[in-house]
KOLGU-4560 file (N, C-alpha, C; in nm, 3 decimals, padded with zeros to 5 digits):
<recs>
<n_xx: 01.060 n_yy: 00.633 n_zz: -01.181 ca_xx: 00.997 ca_yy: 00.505 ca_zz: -01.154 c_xx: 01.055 c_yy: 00.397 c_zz: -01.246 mol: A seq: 1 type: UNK>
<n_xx: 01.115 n_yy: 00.412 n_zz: -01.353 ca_xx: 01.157 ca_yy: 00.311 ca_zz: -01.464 c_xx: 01.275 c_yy: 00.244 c_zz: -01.416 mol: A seq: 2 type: UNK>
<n_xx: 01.337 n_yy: 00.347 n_zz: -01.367 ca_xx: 01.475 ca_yy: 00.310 ca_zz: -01.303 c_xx: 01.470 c_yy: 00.197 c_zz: -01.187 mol: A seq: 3 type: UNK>
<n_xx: 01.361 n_yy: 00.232 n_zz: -01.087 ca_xx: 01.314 ca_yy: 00.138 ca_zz: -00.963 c_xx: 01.276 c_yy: -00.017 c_zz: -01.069 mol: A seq: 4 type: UNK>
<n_xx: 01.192 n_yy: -00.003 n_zz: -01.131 ca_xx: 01.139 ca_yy: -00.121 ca_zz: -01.250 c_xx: 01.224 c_yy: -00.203 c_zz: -01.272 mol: A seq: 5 type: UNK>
<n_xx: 01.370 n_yy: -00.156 n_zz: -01.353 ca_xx: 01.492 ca_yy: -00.182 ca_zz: -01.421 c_xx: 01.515 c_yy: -00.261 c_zz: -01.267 mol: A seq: 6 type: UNK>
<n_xx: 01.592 n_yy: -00.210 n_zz: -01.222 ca_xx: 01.647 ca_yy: -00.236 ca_zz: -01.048 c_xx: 01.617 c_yy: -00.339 c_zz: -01.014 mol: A seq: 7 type: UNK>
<n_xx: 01.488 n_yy: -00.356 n_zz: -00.999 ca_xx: 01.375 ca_yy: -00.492 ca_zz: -00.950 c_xx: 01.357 c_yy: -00.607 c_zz: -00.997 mol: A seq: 8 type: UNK>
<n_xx: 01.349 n_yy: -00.595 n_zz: -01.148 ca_xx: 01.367 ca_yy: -00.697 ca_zz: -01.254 c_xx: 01.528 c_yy: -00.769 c_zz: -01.234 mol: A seq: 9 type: UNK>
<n_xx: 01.619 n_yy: -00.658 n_zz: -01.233 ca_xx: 01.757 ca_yy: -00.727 ca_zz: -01.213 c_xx: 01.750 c_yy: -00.787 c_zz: -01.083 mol: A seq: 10 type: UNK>
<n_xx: 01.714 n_yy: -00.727 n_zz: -00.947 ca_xx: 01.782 ca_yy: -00.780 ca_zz: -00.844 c_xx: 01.690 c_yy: -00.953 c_zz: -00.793 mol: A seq: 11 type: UNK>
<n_xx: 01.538 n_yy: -00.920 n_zz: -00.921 ca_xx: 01.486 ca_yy: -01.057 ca_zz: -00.841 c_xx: 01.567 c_yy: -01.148 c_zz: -00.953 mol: A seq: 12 type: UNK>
<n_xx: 01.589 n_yy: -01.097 n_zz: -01.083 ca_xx: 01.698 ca_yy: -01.232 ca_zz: -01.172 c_xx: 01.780 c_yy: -01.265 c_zz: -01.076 mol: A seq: 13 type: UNK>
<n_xx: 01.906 n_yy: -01.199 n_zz: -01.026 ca_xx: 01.998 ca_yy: -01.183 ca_zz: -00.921 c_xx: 01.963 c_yy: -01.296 c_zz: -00.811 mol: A seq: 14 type: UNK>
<n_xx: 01.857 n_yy: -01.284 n_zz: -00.794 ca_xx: 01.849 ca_yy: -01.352 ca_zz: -00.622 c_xx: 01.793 c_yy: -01.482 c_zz: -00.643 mol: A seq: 15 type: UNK>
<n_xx: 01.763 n_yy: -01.540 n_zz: -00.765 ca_xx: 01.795 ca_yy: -01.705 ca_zz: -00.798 c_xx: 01.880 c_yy: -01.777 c_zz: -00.737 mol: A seq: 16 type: UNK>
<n_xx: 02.013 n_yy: -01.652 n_zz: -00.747 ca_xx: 02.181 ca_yy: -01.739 ca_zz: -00.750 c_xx: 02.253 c_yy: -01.727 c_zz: -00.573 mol: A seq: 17 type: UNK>
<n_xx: 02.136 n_yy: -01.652 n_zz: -00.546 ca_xx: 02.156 ca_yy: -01.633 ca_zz: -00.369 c_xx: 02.097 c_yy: -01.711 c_zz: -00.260 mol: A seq: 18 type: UNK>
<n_xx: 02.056 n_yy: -01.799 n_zz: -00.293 ca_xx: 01.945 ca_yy: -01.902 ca_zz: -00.156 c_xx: 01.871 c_yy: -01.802 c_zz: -00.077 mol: A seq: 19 type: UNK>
<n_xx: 01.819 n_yy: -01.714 n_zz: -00.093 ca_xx: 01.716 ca_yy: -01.625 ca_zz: -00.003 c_xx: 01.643 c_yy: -01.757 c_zz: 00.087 mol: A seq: 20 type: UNK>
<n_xx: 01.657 n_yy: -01.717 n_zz: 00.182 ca_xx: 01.540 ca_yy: -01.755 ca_zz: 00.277 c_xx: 01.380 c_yy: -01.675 c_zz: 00.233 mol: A seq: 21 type: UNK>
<n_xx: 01.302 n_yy: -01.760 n_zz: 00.270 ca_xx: 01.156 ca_yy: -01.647 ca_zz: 00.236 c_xx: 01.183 c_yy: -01.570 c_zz: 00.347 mol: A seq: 22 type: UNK>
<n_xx: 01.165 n_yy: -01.536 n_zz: 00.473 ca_xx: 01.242 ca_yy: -01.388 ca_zz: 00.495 c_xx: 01.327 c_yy: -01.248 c_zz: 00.389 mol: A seq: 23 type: UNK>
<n_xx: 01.415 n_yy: -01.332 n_zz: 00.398 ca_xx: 01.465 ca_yy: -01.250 ca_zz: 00.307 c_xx: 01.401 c_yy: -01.173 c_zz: 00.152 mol: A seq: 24 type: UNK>
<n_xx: 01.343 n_yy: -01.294 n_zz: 00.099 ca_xx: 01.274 ca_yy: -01.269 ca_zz: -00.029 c_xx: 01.157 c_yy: -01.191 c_zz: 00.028 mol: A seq: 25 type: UNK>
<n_xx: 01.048 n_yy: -01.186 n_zz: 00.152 ca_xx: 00.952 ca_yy: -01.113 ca_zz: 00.180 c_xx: 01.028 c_yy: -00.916 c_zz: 00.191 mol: A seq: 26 type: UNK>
<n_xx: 01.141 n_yy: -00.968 n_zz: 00.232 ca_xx: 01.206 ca_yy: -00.850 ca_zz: 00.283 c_xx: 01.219 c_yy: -00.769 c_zz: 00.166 mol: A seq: 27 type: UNK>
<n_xx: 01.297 n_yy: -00.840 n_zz: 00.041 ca_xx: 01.304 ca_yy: -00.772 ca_zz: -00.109 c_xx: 01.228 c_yy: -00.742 c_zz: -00.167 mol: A seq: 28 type: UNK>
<n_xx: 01.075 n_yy: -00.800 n_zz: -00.190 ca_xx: 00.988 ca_yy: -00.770 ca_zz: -00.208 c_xx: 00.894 c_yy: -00.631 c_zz: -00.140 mol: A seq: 29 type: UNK>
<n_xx: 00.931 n_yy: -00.677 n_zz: -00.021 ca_xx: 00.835 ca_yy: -00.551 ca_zz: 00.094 c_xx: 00.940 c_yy: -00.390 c_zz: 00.050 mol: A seq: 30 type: UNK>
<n_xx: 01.057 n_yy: -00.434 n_zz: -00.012 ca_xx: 01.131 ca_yy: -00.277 ca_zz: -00.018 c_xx: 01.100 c_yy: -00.207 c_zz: -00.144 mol: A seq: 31 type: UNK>
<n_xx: 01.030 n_yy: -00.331 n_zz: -00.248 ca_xx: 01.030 ca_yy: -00.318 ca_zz: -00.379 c_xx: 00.821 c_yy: -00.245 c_zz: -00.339 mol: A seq: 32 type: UNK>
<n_xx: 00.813 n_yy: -00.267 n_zz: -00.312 ca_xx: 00.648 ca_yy: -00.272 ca_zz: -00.274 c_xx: 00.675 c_yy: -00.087 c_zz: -00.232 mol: A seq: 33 type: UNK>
<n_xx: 00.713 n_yy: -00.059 n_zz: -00.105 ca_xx: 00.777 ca_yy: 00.062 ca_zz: -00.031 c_xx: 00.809 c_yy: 00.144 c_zz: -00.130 mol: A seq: 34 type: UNK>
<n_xx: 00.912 n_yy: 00.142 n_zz: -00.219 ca_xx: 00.975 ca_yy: 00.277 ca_zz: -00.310 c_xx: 00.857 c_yy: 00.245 c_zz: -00.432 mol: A seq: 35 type: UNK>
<n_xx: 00.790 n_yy: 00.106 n_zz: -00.479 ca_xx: 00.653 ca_yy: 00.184 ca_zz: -00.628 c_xx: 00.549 c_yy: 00.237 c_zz: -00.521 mol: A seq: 36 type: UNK>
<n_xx: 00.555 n_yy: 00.251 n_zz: -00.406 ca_xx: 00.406 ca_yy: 00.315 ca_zz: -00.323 c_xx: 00.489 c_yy: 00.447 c_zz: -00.333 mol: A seq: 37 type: UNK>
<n_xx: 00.602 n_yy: 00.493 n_zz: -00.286 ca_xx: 00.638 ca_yy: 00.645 ca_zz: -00.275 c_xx: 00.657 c_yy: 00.711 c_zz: -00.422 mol: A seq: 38 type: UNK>
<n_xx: 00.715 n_yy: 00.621 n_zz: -00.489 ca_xx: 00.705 ca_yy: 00.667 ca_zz: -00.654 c_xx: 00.545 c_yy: 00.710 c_zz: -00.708 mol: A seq: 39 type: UNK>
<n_xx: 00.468 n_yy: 00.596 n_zz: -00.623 ca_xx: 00.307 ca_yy: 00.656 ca_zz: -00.675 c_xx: 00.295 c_yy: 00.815 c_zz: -00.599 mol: A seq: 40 type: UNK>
<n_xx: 00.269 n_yy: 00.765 n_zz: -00.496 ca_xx: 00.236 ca_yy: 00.915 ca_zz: -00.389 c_xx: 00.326 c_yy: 01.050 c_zz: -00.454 mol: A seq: 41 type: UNK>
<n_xx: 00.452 n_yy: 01.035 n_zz: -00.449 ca_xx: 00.510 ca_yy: 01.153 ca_zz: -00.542 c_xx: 00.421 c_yy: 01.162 c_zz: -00.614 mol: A seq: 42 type: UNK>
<n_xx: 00.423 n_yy: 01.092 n_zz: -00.725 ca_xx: 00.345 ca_yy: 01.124 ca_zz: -00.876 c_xx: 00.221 c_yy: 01.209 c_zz: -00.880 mol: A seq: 43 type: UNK>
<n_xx: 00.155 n_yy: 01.155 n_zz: -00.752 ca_xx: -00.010 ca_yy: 01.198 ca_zz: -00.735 c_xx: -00.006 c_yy: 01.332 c_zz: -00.662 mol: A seq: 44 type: UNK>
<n_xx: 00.095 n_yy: 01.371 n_zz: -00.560 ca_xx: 00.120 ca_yy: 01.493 ca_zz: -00.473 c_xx: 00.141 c_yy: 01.595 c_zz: -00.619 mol: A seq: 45 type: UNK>
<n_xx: 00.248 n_yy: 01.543 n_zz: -00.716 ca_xx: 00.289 ca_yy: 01.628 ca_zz: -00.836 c_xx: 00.194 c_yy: 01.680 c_zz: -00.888 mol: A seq: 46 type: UNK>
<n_xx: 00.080 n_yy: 01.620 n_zz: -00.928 ca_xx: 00.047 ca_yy: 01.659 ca_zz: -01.021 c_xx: -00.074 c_yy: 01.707 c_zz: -00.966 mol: A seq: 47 type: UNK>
<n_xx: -00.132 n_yy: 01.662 n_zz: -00.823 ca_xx: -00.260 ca_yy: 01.727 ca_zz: -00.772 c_xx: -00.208 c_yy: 01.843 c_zz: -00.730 mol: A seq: 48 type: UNK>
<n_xx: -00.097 n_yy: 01.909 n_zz: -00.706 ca_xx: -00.008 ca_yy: 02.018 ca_zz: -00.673 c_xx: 00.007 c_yy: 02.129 c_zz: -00.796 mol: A seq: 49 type: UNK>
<n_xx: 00.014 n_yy: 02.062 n_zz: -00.978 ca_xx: -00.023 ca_yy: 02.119 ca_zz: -01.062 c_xx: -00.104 c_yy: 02.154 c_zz: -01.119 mol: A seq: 50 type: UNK>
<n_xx: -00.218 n_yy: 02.058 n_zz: -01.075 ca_xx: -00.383 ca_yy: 02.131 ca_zz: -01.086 c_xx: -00.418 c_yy: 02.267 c_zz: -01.005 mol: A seq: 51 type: UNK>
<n_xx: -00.337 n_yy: 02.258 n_zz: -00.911 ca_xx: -00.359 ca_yy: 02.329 ca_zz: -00.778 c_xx: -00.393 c_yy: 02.497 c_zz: -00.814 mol: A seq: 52 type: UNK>
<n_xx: -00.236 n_yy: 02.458 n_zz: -00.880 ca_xx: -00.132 ca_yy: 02.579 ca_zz: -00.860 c_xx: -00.050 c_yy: 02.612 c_zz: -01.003 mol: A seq: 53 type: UNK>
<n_xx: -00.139 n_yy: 02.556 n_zz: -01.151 ca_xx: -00.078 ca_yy: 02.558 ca_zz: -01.217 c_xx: 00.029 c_yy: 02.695 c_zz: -01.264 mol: A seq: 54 type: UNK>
<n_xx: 00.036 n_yy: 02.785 n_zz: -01.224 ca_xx: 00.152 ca_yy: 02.911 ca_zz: -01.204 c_xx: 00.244 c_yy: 02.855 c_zz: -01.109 mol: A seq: 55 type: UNK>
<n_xx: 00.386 n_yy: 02.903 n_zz: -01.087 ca_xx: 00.491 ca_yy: 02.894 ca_zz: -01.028 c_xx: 00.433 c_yy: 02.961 c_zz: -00.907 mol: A seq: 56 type: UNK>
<n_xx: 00.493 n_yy: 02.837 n_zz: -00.782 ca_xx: 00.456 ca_yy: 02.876 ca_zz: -00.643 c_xx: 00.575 c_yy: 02.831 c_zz: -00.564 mol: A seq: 57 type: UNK>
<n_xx: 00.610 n_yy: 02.900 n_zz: -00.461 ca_xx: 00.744 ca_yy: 02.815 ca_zz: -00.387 c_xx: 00.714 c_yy: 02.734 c_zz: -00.267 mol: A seq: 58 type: UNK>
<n_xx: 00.544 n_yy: 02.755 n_zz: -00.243 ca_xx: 00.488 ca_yy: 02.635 ca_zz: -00.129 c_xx: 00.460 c_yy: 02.473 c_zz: -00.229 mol: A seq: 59 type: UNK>
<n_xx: 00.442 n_yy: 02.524 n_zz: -00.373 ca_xx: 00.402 ca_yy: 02.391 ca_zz: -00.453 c_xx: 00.523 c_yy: 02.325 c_zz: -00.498 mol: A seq: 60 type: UNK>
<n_xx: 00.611 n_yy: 02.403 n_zz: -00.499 ca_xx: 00.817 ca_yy: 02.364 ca_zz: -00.528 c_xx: 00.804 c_yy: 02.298 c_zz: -00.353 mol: A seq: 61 type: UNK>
<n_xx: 00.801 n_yy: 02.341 n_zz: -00.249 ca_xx: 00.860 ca_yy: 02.308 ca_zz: -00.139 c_xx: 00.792 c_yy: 02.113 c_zz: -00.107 mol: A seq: 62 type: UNK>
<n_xx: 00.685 n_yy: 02.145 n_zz: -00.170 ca_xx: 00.580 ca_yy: 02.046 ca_zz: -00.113 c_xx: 00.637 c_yy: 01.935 c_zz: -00.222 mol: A seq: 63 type: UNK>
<n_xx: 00.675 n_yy: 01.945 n_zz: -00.330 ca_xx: 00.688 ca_yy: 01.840 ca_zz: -00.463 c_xx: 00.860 c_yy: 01.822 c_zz: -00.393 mol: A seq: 64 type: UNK>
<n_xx: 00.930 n_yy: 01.858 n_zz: -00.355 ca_xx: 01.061 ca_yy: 01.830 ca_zz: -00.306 c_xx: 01.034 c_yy: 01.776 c_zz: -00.248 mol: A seq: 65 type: UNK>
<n_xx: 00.945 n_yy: 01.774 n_zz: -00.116 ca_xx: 00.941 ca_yy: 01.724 ca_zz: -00.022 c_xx: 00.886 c_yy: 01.566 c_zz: -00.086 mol: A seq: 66 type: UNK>
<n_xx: 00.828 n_yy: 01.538 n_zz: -00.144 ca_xx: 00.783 ca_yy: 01.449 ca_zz: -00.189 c_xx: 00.900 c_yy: 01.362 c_zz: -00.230 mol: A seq: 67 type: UNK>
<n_xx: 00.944 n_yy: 01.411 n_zz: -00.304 ca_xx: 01.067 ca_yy: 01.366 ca_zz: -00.400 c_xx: 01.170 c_yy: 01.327 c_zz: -00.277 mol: A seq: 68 type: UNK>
<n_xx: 01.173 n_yy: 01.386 n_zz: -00.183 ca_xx: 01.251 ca_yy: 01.333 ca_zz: -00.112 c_xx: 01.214 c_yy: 01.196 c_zz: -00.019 mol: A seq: 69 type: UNK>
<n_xx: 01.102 n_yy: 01.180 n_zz: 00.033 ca_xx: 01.049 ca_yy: 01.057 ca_zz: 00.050 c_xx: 01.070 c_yy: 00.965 c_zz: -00.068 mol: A seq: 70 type: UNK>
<n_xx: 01.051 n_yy: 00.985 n_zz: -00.179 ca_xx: 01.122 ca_yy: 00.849 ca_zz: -00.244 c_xx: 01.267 c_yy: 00.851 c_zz: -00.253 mol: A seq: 71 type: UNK>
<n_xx: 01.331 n_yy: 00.950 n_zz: -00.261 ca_xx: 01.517 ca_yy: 00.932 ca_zz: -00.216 c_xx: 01.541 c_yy: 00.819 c_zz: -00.088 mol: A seq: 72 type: UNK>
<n_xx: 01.416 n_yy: 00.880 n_zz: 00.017 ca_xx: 01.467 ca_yy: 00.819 ca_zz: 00.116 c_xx: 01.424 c_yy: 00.620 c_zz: 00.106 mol: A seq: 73 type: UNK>
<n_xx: 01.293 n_yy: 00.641 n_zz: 00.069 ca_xx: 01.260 ca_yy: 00.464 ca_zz: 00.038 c_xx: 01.351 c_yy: 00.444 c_zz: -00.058 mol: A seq: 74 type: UNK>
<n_xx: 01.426 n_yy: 00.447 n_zz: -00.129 ca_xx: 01.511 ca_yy: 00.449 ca_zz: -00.238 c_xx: 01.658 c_yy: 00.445 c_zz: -00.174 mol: A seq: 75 type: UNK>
<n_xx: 01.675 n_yy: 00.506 n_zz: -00.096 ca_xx: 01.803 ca_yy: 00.466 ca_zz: -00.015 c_xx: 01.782 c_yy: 00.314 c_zz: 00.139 mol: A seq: 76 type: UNK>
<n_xx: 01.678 n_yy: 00.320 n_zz: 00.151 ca_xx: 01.688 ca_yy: 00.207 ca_zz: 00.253 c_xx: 01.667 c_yy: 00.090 c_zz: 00.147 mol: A seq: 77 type: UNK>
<n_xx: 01.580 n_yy: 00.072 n_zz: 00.018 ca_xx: 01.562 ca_yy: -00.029 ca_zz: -00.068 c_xx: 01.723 c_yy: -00.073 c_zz: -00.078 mol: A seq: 78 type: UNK>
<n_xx: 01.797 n_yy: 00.022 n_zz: -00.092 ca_xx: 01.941 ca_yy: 00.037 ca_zz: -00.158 c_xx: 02.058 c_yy: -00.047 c_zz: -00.022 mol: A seq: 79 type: UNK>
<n_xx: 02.015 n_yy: -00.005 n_zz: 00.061 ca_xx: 02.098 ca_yy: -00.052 ca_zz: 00.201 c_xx: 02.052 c_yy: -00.205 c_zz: 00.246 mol: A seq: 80 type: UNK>
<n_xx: 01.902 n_yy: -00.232 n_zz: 00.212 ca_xx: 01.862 ca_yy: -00.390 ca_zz: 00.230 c_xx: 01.918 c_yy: -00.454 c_zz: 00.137 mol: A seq: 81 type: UNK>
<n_xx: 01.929 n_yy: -00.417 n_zz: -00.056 ca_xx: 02.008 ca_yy: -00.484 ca_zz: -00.119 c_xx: 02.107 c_yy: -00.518 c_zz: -00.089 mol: A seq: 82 type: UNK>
<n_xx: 02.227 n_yy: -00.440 n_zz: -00.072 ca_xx: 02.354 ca_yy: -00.444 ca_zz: 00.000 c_xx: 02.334 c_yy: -00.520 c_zz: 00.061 mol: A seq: 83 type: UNK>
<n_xx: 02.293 n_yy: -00.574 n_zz: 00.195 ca_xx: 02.289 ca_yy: -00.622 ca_zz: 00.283 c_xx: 02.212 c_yy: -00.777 c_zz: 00.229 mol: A seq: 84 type: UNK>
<n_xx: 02.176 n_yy: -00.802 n_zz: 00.167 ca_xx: 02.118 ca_yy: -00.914 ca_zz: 00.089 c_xx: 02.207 c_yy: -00.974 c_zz: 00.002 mol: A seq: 85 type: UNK>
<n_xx: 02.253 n_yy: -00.867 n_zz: -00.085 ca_xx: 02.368 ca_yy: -00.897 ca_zz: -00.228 c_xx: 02.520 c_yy: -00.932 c_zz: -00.151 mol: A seq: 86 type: UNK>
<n_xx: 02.543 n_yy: -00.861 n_zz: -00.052 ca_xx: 02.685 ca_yy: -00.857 ca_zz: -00.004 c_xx: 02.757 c_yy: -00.991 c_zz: 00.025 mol: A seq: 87 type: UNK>
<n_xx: 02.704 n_yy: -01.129 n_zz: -00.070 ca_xx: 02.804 ca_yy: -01.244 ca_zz: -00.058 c_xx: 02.885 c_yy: -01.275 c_zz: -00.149 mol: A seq: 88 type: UNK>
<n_xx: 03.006 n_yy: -01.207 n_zz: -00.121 ca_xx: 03.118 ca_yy: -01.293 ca_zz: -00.245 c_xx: 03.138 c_yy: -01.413 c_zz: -00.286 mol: A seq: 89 type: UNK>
<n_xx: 03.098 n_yy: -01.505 n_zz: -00.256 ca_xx: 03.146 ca_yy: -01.622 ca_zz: -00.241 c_xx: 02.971 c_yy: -01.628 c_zz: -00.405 mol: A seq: 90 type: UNK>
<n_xx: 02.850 n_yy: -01.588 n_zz: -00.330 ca_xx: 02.762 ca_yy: -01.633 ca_zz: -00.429 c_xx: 02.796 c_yy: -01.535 c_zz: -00.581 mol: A seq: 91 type: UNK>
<n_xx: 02.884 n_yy: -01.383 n_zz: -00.557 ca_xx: 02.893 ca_yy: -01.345 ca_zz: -00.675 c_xx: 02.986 c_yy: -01.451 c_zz: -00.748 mol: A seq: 92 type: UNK>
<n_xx: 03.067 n_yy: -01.468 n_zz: -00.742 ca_xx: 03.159 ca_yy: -01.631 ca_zz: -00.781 c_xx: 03.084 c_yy: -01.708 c_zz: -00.852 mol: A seq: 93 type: UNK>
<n_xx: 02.984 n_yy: -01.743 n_zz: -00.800 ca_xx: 02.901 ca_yy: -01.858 ca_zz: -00.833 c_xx: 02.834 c_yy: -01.811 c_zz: -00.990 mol: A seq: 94 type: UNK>
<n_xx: 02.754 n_yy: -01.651 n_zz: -00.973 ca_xx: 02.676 ca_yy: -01.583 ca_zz: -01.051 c_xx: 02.798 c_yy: -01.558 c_zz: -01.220 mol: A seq: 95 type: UNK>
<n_xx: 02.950 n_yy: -01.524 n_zz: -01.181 ca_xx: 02.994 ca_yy: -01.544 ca_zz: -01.286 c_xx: 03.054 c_yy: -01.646 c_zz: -01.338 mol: A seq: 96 type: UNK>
<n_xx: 03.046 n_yy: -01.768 n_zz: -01.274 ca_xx: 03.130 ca_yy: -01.889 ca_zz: -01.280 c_xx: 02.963 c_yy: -01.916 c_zz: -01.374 mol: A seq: 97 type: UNK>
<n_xx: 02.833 n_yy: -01.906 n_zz: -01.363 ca_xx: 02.751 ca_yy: -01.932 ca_zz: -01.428 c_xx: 02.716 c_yy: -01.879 c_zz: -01.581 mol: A seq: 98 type: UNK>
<n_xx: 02.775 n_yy: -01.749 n_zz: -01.558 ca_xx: 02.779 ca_yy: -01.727 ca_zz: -01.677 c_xx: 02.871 c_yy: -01.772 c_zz: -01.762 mol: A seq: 99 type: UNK>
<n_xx: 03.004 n_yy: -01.818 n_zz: -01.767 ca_xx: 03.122 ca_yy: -01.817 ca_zz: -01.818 c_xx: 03.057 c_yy: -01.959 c_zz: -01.875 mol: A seq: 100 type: UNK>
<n_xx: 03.006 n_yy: -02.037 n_zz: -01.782 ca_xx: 02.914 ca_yy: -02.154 ca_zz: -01.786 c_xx: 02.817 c_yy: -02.152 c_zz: -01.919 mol: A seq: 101 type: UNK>
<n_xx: 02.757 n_yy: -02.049 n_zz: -01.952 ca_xx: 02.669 ca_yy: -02.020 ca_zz: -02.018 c_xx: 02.669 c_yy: -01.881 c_zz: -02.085 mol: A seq: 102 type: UNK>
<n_xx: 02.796 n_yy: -01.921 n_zz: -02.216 ca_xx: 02.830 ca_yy: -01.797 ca_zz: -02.308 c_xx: 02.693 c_yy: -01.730 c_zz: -02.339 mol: A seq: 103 type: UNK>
<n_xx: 02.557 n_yy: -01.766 n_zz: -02.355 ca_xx: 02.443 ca_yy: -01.713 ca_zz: -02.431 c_xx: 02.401 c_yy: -01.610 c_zz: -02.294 mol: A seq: 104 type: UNK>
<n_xx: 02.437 n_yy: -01.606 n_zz: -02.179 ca_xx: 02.394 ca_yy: -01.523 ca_zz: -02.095 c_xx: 02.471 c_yy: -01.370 c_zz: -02.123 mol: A seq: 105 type: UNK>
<n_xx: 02.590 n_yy: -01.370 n_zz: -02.151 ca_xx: 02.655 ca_yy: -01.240 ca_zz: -02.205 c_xx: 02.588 c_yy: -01.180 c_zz: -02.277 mol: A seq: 106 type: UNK>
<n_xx: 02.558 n_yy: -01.192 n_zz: -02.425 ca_xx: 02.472 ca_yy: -01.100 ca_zz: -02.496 c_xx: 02.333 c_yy: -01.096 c_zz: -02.440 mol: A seq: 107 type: UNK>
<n_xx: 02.253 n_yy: -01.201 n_zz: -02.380 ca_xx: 02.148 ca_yy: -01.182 ca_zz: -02.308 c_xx: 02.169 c_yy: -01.022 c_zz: -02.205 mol: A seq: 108 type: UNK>
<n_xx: 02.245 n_yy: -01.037 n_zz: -02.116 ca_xx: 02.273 ca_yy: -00.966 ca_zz: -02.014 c_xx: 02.345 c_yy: -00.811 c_zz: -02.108 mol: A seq: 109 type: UNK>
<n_xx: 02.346 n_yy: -00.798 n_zz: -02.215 ca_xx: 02.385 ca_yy: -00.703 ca_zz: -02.288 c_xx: 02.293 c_yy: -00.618 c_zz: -02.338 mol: A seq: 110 type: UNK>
<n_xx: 02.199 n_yy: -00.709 n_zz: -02.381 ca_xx: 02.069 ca_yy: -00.721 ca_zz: -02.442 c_xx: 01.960 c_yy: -00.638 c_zz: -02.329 mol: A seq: 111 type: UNK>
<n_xx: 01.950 n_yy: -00.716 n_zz: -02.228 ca_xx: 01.887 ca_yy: -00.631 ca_zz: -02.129 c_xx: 01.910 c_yy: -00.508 c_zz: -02.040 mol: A seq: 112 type: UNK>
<n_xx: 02.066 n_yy: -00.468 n_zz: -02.075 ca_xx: 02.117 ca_yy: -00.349 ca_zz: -02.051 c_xx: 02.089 c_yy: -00.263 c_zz: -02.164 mol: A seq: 113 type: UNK>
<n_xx: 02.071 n_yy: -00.314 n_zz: -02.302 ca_xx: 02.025 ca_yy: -00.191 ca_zz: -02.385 c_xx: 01.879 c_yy: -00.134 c_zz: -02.385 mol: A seq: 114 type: UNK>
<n_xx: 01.791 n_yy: -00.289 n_zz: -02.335 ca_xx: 01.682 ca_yy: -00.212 ca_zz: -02.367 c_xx: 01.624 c_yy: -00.177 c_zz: -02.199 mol: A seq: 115 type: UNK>
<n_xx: 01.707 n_yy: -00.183 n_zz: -02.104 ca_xx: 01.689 ca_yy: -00.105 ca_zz: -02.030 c_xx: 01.739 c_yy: 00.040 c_zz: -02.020 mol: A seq: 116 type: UNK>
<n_xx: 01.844 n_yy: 00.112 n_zz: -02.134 ca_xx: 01.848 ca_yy: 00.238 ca_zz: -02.069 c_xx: 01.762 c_yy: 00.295 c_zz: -02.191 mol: A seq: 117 type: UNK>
<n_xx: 01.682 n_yy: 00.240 n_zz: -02.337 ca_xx: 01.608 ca_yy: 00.267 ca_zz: -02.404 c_xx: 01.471 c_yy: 00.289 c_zz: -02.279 mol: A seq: 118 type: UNK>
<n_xx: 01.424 n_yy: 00.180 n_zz: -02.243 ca_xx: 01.302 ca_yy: 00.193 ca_zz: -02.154 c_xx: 01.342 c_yy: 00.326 c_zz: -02.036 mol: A seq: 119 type: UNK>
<n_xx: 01.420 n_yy: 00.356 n_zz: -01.961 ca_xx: 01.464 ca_yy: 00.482 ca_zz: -01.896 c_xx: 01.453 c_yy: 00.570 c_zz: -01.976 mol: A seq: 120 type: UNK>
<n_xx: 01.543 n_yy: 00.605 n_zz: -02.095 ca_xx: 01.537 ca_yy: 00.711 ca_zz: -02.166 c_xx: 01.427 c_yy: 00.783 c_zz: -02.226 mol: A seq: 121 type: UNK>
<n_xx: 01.376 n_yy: 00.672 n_zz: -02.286 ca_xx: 01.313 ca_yy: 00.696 ca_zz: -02.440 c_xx: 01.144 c_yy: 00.678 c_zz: -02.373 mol: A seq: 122 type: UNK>
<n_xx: 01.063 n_yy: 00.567 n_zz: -02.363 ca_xx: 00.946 ca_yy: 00.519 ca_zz: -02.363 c_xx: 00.906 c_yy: 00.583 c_zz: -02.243 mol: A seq: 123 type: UNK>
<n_xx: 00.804 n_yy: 00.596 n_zz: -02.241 ca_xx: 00.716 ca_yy: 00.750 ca_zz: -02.185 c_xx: 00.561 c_yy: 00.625 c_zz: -02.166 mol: A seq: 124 type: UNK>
<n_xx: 00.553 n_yy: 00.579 n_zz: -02.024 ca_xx: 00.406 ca_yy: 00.504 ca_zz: -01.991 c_xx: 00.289 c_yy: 00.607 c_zz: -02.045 mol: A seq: 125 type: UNK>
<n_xx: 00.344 n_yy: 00.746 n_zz: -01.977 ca_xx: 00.232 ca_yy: 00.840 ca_zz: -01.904 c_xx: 00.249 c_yy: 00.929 c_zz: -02.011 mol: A seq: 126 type: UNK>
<n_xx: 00.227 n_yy: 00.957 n_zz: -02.131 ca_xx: 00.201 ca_yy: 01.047 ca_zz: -02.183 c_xx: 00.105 c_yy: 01.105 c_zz: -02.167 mol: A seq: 127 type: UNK>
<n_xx: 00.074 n_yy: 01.242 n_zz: -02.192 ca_xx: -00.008 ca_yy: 01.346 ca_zz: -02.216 c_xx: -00.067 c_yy: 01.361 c_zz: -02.337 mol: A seq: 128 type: UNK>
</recs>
């Protein structure tokens, strides 16, 4: 789920520099909405599956895959609407002609790549 988070945060910075139509922006939103609902539902199948069945079972493995694979799959169409949203060269141009524009965005944009693979890695919402 951190990773989807990370993703989301970048692609709505991102889509400042793109003129979205509200279509479009409902559309980014509605995909971003889609993969944290299957990221929830996994989570909740997981773990009401480990109350279940806390011993090793291969119907409670089959059922948590299966899960996991519904968010692969919202996770791959989120991934194919980006594309299909992001895919203007002409505005990536623009996005680094802005930065070059604005040396303080480099370490910014450095900055938020570190403490995004800290937040992936490291920081734990859901502890036990």
């Amino acid at each position: 789920m951190r990773i989807h988070i990370v993703i989301t945060f970048l692609a709505v910075g991102l889509s400042f520099f793109f003129d979205f139509t509200r279509l479009e922006y409902a559309l980014l939103f509605f995909v971003f909405g889609v993969v944290l609902a299957a990221e929830i539902f996994n989570t909740a199948i997981e773990r009401l599956a480990d109350q279940a069945s806390p011993g090793y079972s291969r119907l409670v493995r089959t059922i948590k895959d299966m899960a996991s694979g519904g968010v692969l799959a919202a996770s791959l169409g989120a991934a194919g609407v980006g594309v299909c949203l992001f895919a203007r060269w002409d505005k990536w141009a623009d996005v680094f002609a802005w930065m070059w524009a604005h040396p303080l965005s480099i370490p910014l944009l450095a900055a938020y790549i570190a403490l995004s693979i800290i937040f992936i890695s490291k920081f734990n919402l859901f502890r036990k």
